[in-house]
C-alpha positions as a LaTeX table, in Angstrom:
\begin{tabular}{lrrr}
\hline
Residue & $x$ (\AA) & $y$ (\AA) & $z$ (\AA) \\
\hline
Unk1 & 112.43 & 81.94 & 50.31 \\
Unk2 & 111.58 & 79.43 & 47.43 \\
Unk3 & 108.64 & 80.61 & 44.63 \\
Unk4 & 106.41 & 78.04 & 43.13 \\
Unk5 & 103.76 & 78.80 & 40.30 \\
Unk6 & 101.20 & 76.64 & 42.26 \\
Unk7 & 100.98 & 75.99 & 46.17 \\
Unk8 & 98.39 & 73.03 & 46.70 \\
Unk9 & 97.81 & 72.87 & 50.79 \\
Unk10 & 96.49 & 69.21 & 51.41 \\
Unk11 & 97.48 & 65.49 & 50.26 \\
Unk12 & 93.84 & 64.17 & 49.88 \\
Unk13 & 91.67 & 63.57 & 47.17 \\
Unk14 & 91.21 & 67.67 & 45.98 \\
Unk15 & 94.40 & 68.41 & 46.33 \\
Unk16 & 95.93 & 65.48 & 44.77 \\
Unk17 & 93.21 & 65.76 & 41.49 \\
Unk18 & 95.22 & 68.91 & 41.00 \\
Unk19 & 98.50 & 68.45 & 41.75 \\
Unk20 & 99.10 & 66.31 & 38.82 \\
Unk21 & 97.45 & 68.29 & 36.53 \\
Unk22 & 99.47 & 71.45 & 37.68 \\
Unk23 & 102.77 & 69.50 & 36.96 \\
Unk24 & 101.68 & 68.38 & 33.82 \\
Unk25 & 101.13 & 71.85 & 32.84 \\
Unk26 & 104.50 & 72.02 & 33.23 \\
Unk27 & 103.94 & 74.34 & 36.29 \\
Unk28 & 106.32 & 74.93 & 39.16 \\
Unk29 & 104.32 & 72.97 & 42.01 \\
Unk30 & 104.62 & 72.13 & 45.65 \\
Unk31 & 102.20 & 70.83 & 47.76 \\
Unk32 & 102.03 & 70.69 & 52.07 \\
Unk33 & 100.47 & 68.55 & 54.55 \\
Unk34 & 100.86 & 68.68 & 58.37 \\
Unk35 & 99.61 & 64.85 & 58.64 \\
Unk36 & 100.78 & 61.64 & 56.79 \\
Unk37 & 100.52 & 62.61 & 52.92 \\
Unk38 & 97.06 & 60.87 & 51.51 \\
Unk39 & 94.31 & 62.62 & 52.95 \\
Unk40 & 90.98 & 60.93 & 54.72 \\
Unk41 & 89.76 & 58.83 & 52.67 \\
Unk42 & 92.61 & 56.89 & 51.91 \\
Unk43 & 94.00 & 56.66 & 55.61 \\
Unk44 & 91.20 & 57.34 & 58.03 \\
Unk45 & 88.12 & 57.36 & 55.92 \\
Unk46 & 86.29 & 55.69 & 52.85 \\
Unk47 & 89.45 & 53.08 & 52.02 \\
Unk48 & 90.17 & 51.47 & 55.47 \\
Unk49 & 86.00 & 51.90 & 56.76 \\
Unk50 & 85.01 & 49.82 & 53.84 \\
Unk51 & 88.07 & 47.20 & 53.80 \\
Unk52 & 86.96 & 46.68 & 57.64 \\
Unk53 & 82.85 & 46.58 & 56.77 \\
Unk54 & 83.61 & 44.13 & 53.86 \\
Unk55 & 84.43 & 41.61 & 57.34 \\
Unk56 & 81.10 & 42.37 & 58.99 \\
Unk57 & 79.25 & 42.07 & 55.64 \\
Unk58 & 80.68 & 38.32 & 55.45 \\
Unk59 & 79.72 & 37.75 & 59.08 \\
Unk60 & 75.78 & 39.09 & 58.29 \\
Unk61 & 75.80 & 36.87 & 55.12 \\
Unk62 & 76.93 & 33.73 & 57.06 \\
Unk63 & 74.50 & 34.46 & 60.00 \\
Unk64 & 71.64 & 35.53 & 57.72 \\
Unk65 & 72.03 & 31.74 & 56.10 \\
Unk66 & 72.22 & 29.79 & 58.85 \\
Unk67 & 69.79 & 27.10 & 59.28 \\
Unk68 & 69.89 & 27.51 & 55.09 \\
Unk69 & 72.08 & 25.51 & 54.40 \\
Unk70 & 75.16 & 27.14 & 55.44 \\
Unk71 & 76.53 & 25.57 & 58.39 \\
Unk72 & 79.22 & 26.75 & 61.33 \\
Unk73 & 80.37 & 29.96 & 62.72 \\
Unk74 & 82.33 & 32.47 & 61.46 \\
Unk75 & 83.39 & 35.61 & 63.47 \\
Unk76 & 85.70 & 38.72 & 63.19 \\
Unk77 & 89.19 & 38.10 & 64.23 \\
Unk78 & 89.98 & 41.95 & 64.86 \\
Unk79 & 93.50 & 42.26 & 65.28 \\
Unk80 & 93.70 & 40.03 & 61.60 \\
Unk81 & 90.92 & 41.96 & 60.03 \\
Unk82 & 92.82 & 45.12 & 61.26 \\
Unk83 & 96.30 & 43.55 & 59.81 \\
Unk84 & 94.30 & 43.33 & 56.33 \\
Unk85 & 93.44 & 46.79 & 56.44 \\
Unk86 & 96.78 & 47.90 & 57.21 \\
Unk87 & 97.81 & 46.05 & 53.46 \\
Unk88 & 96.30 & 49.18 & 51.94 \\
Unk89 & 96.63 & 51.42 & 54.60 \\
Unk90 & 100.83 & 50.90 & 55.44 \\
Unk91 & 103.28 & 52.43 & 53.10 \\
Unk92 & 100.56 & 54.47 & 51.50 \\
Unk93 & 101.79 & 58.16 & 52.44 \\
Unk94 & 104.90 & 56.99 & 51.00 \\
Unk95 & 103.79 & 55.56 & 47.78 \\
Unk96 & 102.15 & 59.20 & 47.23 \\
Unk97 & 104.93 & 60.48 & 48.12 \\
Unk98 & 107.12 & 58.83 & 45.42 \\
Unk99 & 104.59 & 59.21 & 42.83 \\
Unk100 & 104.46 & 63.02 & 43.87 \\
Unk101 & 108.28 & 63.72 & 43.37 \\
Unk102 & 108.13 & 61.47 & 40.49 \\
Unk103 & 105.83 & 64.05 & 38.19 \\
Unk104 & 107.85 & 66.75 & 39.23 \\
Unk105 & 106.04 & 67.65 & 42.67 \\
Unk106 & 107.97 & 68.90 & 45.63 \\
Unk107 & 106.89 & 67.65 & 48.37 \\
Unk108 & 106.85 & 69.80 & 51.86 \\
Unk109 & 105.79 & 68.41 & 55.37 \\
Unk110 & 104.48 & 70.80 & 58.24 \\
Unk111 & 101.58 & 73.24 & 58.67 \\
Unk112 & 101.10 & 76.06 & 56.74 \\
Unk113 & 99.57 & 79.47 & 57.43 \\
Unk114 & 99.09 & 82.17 & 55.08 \\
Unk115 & 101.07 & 85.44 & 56.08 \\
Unk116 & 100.25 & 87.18 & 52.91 \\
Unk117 & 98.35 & 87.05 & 50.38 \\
Unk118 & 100.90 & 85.24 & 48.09 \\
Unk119 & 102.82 & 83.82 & 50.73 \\
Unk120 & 102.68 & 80.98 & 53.36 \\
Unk121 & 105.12 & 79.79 & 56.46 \\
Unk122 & 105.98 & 76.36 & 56.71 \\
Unk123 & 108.10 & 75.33 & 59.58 \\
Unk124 & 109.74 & 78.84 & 59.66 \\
Unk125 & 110.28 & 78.80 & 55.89 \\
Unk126 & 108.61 & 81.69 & 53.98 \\
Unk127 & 107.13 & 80.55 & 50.20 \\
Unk128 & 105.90 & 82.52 & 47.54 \\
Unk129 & 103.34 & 81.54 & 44.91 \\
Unk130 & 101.52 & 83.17 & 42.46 \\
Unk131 & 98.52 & 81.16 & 42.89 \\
Unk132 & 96.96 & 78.48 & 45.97 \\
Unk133 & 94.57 & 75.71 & 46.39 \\
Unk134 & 93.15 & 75.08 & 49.76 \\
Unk135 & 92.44 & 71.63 & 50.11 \\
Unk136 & 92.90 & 70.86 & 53.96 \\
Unk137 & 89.59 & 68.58 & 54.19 \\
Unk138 & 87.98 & 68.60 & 57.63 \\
Unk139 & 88.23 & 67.45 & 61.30 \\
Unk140 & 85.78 & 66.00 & 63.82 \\
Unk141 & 83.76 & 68.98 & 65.57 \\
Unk142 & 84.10 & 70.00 & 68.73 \\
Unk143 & 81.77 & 68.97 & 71.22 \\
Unk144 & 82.09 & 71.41 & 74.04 \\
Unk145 & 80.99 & 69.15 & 76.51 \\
Unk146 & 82.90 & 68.01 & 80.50 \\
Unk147 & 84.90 & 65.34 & 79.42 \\
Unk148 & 85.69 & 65.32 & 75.99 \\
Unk149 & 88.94 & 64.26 & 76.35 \\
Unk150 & 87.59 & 60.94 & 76.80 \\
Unk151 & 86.16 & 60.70 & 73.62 \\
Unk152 & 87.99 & 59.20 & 70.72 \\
Unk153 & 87.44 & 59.95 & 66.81 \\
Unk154 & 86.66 & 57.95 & 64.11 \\
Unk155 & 90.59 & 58.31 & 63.29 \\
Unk156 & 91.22 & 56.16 & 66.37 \\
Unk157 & 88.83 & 54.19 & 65.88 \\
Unk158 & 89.93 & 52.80 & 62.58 \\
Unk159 & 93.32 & 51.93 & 64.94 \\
Unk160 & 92.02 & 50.05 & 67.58 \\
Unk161 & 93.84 & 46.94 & 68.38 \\
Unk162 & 91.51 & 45.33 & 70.19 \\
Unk163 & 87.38 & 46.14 & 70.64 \\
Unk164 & 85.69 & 46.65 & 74.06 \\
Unk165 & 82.90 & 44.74 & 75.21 \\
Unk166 & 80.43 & 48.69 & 75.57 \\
Unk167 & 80.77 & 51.40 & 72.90 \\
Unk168 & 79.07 & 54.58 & 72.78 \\
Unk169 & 78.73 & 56.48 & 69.14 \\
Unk170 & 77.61 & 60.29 & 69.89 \\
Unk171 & 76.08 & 61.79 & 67.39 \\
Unk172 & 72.90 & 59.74 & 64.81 \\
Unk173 & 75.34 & 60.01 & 61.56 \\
Unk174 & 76.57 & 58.24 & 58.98 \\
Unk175 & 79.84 & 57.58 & 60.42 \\
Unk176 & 78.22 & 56.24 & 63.70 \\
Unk177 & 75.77 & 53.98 & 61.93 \\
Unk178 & 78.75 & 52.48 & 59.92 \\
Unk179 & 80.59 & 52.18 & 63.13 \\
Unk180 & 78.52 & 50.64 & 64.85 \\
Unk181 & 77.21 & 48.46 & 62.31 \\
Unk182 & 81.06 & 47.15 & 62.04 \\
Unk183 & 81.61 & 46.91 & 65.81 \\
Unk184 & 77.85 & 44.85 & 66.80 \\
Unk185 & 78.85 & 42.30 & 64.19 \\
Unk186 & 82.56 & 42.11 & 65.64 \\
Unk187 & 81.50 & 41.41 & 68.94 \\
Unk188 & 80.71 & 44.90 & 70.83 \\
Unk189 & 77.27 & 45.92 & 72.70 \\
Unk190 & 76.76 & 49.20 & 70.96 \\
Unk191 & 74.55 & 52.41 & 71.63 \\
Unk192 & 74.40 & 55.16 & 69.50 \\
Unk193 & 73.21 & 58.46 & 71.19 \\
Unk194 & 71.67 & 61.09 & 68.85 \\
Unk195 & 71.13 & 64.75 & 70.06 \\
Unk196 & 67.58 & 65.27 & 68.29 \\
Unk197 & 64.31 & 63.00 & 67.13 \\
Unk198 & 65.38 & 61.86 & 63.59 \\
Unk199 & 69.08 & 60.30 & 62.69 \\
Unk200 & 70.27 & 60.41 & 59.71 \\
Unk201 & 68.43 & 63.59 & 58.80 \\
Unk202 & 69.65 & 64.13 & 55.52 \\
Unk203 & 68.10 & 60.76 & 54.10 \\
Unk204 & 64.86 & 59.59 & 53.19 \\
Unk205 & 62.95 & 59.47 & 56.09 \\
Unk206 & 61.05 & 56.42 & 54.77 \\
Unk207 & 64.00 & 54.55 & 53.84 \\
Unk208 & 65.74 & 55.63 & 57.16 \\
Unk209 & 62.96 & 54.36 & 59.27 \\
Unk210 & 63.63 & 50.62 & 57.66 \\
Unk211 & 67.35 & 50.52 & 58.77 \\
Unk212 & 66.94 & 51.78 & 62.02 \\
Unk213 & 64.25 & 48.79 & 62.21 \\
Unk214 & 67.67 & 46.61 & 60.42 \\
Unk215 & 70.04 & 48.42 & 63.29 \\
Unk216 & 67.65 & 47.85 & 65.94 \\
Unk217 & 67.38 & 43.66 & 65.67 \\
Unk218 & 71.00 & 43.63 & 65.28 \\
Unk219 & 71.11 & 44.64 & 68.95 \\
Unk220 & 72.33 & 47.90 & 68.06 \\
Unk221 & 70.50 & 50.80 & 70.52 \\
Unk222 & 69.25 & 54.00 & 69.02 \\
Unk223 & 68.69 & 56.47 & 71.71 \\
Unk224 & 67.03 & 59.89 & 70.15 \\
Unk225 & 66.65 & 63.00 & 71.75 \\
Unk226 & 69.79 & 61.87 & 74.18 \\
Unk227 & 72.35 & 65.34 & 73.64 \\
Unk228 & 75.87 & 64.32 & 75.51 \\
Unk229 & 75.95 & 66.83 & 78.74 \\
Unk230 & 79.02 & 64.59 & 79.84 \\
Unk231 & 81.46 & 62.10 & 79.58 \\
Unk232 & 83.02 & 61.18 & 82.88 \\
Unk233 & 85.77 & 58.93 & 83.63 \\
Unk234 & 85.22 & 55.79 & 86.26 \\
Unk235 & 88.03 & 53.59 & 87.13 \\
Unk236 & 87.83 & 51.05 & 84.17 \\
Unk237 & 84.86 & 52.21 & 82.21 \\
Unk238 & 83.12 & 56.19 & 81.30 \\
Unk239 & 79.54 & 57.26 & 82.00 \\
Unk240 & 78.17 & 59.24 & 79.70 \\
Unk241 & 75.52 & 61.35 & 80.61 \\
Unk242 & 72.28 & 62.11 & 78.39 \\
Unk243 & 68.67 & 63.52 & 79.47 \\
Unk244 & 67.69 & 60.19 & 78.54 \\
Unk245 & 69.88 & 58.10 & 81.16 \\
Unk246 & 73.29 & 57.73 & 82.08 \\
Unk247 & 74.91 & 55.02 & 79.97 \\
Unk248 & 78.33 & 53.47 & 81.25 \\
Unk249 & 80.67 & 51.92 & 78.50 \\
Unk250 & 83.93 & 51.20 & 78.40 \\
Unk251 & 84.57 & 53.39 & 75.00 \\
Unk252 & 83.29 & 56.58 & 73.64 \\
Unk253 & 83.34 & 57.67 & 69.86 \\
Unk254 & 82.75 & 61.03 & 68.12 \\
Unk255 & 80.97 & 60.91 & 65.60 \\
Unk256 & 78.74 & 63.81 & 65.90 \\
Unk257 & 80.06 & 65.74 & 62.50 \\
Unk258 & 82.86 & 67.17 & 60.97 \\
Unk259 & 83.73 & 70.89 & 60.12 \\
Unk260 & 85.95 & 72.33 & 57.37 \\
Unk261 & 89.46 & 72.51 & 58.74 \\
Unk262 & 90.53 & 75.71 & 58.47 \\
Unk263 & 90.94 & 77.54 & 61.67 \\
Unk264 & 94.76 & 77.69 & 61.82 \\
Unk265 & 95.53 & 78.71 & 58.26 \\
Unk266 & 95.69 & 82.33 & 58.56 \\
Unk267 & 92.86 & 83.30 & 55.57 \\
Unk268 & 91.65 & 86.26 & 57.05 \\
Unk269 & 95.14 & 87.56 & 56.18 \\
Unk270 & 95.14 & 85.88 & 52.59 \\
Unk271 & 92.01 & 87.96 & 52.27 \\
Unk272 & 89.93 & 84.98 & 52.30 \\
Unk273 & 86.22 & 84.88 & 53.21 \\
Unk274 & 84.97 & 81.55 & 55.34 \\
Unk275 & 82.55 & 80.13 & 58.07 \\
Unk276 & 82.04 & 77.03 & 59.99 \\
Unk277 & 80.55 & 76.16 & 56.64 \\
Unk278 & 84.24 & 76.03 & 54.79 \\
Unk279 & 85.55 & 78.59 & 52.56 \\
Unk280 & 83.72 & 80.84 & 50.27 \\
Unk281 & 84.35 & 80.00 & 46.87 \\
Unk282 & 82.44 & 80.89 & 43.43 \\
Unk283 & 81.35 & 78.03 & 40.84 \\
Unk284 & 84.92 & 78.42 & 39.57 \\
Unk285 & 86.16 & 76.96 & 42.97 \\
Unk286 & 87.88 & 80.59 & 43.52 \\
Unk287 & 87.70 & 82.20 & 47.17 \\
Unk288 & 87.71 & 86.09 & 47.23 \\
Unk289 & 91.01 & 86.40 & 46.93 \\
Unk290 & 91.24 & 85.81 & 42.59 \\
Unk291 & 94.66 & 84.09 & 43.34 \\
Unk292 & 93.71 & 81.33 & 46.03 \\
Unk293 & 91.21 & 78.44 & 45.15 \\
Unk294 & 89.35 & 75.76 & 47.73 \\
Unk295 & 88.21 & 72.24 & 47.20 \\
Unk296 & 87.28 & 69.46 & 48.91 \\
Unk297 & 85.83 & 68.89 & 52.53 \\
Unk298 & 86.84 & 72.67 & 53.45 \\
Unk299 & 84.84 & 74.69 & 51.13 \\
Unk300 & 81.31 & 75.99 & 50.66 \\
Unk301 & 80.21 & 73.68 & 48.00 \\
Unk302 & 78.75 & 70.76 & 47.42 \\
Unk303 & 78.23 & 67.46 & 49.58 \\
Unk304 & 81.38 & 66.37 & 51.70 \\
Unk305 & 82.17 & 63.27 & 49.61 \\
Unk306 & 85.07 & 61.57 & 47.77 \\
Unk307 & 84.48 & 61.69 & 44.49 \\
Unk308 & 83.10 & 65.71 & 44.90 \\
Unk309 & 86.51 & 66.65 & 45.90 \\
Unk310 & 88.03 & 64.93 & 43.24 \\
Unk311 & 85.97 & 66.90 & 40.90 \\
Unk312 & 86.34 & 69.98 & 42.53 \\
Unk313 & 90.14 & 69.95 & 42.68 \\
Unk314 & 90.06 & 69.02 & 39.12 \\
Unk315 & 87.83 & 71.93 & 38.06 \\
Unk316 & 90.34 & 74.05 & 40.40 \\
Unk317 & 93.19 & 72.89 & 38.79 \\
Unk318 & 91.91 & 73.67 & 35.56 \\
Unk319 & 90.88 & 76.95 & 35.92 \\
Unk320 & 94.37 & 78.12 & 37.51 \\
Unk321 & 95.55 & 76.56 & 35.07 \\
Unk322 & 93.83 & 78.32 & 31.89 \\
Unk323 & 91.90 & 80.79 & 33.86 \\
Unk324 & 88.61 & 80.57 & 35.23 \\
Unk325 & 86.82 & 78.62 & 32.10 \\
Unk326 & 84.93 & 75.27 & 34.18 \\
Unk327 & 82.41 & 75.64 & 36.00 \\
Unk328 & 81.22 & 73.33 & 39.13 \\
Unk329 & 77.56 & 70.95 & 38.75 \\
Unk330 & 76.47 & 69.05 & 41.75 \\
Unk331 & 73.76 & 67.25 & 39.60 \\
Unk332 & 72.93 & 64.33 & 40.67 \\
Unk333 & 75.71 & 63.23 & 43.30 \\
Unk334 & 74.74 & 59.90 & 44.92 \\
Unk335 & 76.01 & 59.12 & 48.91 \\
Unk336 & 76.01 & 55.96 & 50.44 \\
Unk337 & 75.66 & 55.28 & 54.19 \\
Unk338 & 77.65 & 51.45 & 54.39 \\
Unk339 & 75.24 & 49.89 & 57.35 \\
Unk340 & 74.36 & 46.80 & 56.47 \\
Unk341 & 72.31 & 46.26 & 54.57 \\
Unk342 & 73.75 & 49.38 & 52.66 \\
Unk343 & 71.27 & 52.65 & 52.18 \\
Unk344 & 72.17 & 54.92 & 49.07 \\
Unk345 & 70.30 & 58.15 & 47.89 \\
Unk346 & 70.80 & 60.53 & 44.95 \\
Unk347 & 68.56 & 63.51 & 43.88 \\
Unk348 & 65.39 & 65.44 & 45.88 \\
Unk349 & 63.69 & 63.93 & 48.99 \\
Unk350 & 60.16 & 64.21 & 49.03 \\
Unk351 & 60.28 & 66.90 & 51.48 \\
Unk352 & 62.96 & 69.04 & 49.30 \\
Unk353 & 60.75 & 68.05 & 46.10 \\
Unk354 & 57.45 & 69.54 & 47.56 \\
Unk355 & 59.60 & 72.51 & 48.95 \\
Unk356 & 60.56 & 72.80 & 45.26 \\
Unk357 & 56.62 & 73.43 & 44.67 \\
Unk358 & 57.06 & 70.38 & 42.05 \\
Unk359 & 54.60 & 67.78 & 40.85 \\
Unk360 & 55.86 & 64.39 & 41.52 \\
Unk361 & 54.60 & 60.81 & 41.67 \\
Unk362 & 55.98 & 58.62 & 43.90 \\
Unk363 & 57.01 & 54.62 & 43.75 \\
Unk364 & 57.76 & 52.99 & 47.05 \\
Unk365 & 58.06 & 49.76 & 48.70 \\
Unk366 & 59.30 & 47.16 & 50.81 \\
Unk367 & 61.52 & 45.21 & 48.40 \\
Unk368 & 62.26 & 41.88 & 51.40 \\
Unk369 & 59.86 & 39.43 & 49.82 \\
Unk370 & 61.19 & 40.35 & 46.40 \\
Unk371 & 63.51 & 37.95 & 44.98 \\
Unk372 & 66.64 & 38.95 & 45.73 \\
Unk373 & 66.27 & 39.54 & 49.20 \\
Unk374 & 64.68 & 36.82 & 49.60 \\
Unk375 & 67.80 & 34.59 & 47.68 \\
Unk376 & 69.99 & 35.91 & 50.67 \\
Unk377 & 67.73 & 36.07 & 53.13 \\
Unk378 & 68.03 & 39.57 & 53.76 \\
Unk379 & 64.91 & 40.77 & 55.69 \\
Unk380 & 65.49 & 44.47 & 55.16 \\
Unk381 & 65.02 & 46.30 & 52.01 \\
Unk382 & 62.89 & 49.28 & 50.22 \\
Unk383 & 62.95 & 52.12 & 47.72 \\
Unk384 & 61.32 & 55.07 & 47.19 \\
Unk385 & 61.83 & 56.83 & 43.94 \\
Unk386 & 60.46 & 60.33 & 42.48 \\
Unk387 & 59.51 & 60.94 & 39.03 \\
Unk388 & 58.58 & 64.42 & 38.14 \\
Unk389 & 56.91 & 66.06 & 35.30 \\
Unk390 & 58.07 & 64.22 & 31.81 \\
Unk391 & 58.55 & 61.23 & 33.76 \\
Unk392 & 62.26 & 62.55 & 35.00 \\
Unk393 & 63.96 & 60.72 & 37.77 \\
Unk394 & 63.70 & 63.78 & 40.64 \\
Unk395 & 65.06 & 61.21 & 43.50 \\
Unk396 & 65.64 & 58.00 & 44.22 \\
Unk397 & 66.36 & 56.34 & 47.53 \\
Unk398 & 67.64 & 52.93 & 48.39 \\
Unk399 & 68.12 & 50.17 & 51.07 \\
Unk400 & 69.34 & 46.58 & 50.20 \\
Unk401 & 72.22 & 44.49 & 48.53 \\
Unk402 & 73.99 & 46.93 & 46.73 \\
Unk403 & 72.34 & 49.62 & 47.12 \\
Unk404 & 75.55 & 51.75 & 46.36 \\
Unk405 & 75.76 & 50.33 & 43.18 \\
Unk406 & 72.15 & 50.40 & 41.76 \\
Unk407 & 71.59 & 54.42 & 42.70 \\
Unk408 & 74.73 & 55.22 & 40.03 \\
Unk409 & 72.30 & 54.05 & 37.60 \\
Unk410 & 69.48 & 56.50 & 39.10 \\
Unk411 & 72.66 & 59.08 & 39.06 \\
Unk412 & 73.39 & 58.63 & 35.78 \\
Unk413 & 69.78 & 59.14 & 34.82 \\
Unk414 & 68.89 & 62.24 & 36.78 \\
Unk415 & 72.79 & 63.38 & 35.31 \\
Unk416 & 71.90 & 63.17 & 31.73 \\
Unk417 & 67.68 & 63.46 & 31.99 \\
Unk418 & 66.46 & 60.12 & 30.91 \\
Unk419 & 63.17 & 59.06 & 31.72 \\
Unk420 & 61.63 & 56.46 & 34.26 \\
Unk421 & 60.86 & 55.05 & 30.70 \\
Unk422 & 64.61 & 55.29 & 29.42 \\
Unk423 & 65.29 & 52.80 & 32.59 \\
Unk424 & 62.07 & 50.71 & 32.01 \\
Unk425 & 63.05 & 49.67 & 28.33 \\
Unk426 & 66.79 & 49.13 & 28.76 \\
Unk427 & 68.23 & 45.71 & 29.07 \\
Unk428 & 69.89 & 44.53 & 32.70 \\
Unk429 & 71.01 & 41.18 & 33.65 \\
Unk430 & 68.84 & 38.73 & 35.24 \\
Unk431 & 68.64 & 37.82 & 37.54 \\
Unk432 & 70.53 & 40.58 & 39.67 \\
Unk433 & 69.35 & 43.65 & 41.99 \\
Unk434 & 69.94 & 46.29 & 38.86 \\
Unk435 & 66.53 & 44.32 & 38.02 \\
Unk436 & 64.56 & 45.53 & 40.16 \\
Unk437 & 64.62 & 48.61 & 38.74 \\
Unk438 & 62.13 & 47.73 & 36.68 \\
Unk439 & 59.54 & 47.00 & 39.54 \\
Unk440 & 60.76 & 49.42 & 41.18 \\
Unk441 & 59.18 & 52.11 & 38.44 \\
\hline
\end{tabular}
């Protein structure tokens, strides 16, 4: 049976924030994964999604400039623009690997459960450790339907050799909207099926409404109020069955939401409180056992994003490391949906806002005839942005070229309270889409 100071369960973005800092702490560390070491983002998430979308996005520029001077066709080879993505994607686990062992991390592969409170199995081996960080990020949901097994993941997805001619997305999220924004412009006829009246449901609705109008003319269906009842299997294609029609395809993908992953890890025997939510923690990132801490995509806190586990493992790590002195703020985190045109959002929504009981103003528009739309012809684009009492940024809520970019300066605003004036008076560059901002407020 080996001891370790720290156990960190996870290779992703949480539990790598911490492991570093645990070895430079000059901690005894270790740290398990039952998958390739790297996490989501890195192998089946943000990293290869956005590698493949920056393709598509090339393919929408050329088209959206055609008869403007920009002549010819260009189109997505798939099995090249899949080669490209395996550039970052190949050798990775083993580059983290290296640079694990090389601070002084040992590195364990397998599944672990807790059997104690202070002790985990791992392939049959028993370890001790005075203290653990859950970081074991989550998995597509399950959805309890005839025929699931025909349904692929957005993991498999990102390793498709070739595209079929009919895809399916279940589920009105943001991973089917990127999806299927990437697979129209590659080639595919795509429908995306969502259970309920409104996709995208935790975005703007006004915003929303303008890039399902962007989705729609891209040939993309959006079928609402169309729950799966079944996926059945045909010779050479799959019929999936809604209330709204039956729609036959030759390709189904999941991408109807993700839950924490942490069924198999034994934490009612660690003493450790969870849900389908994630684990339990307090603003220290500690779970109700004082010796185990969560972070990342599996616990109770704030949005599941990148750079939130990042921070959360980090706070983690720091508190295990010098007790529990660091506490958690999810001011002020901005999230991106990567459609194309991009649509980005940080802050309240005006529903959430009113909720709130607060007095707001709001600025909103349809920013296509500005001119930077209208430079790259790009017919969809709007903003709606909430100023509160003081004139403080409460929201703001984005669709255009670079959207993802221009709502870190809204971030950064709401993050350390400057005013709609604060952005009004500073300087940007000219011209460019951080411009806007000034029209926009």
């Amino acid at each position: 049976m080996r001891k370790f100071d720290v156990v960190v369960i996870g290779t992703g973005v949480a539990g790598s924030s911490a492991v570093y800092k645990f070895a430079r702490a000059g901690l005894s560390v270790a740290i398990v994964d039952e998958r390739s070491f790297g996490g989501t983002c890195a192998l089946r998430g943000c990293d290869p999604k956005k590698i493949l979308i920056g393709g598509a996005e090339l393919v929408d520029w050329a088209e959206r400039m055609k008869d403007k001077g920009i002549e010819g066709k260009v189109y997505i080879n798939w099995k090249k623009l899949m080669a490209f993505k395996g550039e970052w994607t190949k050798g990775f686990p083993e580059r983290i690997e290296r640079a694990f062992k090389k601070a002084g991390v040992e590195t364990i592969h397998g599944s672990a459960r807790f059997i104690d409170k202070d002790r985990i199995e791992v392939n049959g081996e028993v370890i001790l450790s005075d203290k653990f960080l859950v970081a074991t990020g989550a998995k597509p949901r399950k959805l309890n339907i005839p025929g699931e097994e025909h349904v692929i993941t957005s993991d498999e997805f990102l390793e498709l050799d070739e595209l079929p001619e009919r895809i399916v997305f279940i589920g009105g999220g943001y991973i089917s909207f990127e999806f299927a924004h990437l697979a129209a412009r590659a080639g595919s006829s795509v429908t995306i099926l969502h259970r309920s009246e409104r996709p995208l449901k935790n975005f703007e609705p006004y915003i929303v409404d303008s890039l399902i109008k962007a989705t729609e003319e891209r040939g993309i269906k959006v079928v609402t109020n169309a729950p799966v009842k079944e996926v059945e299997k045909r010779a050479d294609s799959f019929v999936v069955k809604t209330p709204q029609g039956n729609f036959e395809v030759n390709l189904v993908v999941h991408g109807a939401g993700r839950i924490p992953n942490v069924d198999d890890l034994g934490l009612e025997v660690a003493g450790v409180e969870y849900d389908e939510k994630g684990i339990k923690v307090n603003e220290y990132m500690q779970t109700t056992n004082e010796n185990i801490y969560a972070a990342g995509d599996c616990a109770k806190g704030g949005l599941p994003l990148t750079p939130v586990a990042a921070v959360e493992g980090s706070i983690a790590a720091n508190n295990i490391i010098k007790g529990n002195h660091v506490k958690i703020d999810y001011t002020a985190i901005p999230t991106v949906v990567f459609t194309i045109p991009p649509m980005a959002s940080v802050g309240l929504k005006e529903e959430e806002a009113r909720k709130k009981g607060l007095k707001f103003i709001i600025k909103k528009g349809d920013t296509s005839k500005w001119y930077n739309s209208i430079r790259i012809n790009q017919k969809y684009s709007c903003y709606k942005i909430l100023i509160g009492e003081g004139n403080r940024i409460l929201g703001a809520h984005l669709l255009g070229q670079n959207a993802e970019e221009i709502v870190n300066i809204f971030a950064l605003a709401i993050k350390l309270g400057l005013t709609a004036k604060d952005l009004k008076h500073a300087y940007y560059t000219y011209p460019s889409h951080s411009y806007d901002i000034l029209y926009m407020l």
